[in-house]
Structures are given as C-alpha cells and as structure tokens.
C-alpha positions as a printed NumPy array, in Angstrom:
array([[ -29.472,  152.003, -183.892],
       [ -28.62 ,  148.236, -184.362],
       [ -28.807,  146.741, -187.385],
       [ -28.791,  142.922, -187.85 ],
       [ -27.61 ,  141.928, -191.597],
       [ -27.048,  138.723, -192.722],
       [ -23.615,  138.598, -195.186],
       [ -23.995,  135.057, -197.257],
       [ -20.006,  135.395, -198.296],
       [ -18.82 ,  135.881, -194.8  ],
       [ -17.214,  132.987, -194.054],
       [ -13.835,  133.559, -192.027],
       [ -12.214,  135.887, -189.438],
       [ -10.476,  137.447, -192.332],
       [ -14.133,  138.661, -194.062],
       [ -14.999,  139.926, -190.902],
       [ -11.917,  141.856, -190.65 ],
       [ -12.569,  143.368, -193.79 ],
       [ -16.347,  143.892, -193.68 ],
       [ -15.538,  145.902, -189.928],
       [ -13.142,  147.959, -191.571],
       [ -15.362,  149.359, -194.527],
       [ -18.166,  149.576, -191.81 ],
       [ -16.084,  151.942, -189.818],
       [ -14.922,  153.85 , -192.677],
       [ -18.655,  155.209, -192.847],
       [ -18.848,  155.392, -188.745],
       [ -15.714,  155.392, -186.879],
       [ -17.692,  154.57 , -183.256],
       [ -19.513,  151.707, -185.271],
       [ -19.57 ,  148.609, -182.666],
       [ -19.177,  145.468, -184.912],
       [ -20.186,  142.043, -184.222],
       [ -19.305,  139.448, -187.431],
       [ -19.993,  135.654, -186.639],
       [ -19.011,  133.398, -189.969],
       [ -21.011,  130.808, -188.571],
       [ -24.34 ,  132.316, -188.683],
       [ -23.409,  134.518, -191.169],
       [ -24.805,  137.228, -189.553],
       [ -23.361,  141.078, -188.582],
       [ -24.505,  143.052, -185.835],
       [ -23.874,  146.769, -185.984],
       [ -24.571,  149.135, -183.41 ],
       [ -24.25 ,  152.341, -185.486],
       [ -25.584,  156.253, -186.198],
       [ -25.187,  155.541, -189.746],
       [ -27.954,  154.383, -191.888],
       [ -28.888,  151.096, -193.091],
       [ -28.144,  151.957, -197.012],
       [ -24.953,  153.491, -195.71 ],
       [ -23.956,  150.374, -193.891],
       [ -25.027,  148.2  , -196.834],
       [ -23.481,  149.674, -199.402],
       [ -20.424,  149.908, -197.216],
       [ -20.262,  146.343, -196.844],
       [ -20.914,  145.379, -200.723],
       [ -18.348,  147.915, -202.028],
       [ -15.765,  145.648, -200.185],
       [ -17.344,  142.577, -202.566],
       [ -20.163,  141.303, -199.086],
       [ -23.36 ,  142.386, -200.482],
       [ -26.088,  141.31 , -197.549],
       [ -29.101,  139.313, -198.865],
       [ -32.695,  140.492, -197.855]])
C-alpha cells in the first residue's frame, strides 16, 4: 500500500535520512520518498499506517492529520 503522510518537522536531507531509516526498521522493502519542501513522505509499504506513524514519531517526526 502507499501511504502519503505529511511530516511538519521535516525540513532537510538529514530528517529524511533519519525518518527512512526508522521507516525501514518496521519494513526493510519499504520504498521511501521524503521531499522537505512539501513536507510530505511517500511510502510504498506492507506495513500499516499506525506502524509507519509511530515509526516516524519515535524518531521525534510525529505526522499531523
């Protein structure tokens, strides 16, 4: 499935580095897509949402609705 979140705090290569890594901790075949412009992370993953999400905010990116 893909999931679209958008990340307010993502605002450098270096977030996005760290937001794919706790993503693929939870699915190692995750594809990742992080743009700091638009804030916004595309995730083609098996994993679910809540599993993705909660991945993400561990590592201090919680996404906003």
């Amino acid at each position: 499935m893909t999931l679209q979140l958008k990340v307010p705090k993502l605002v450098c290569s270096a977030c996005a580095k760290t937001i794919t890594e706790a993503i693929k901790k939870v699915d190692a075949n995750a594809i990742v897509q992080a743009d700091p412009k638009t804030k916004l992370i595309n995730v083609e993953t098996q994993a679910s949402r809540t599993a993705i999400e909660t991945a993400i905010a561990s590592v201090g990116y919680p996404s906003a609705a």
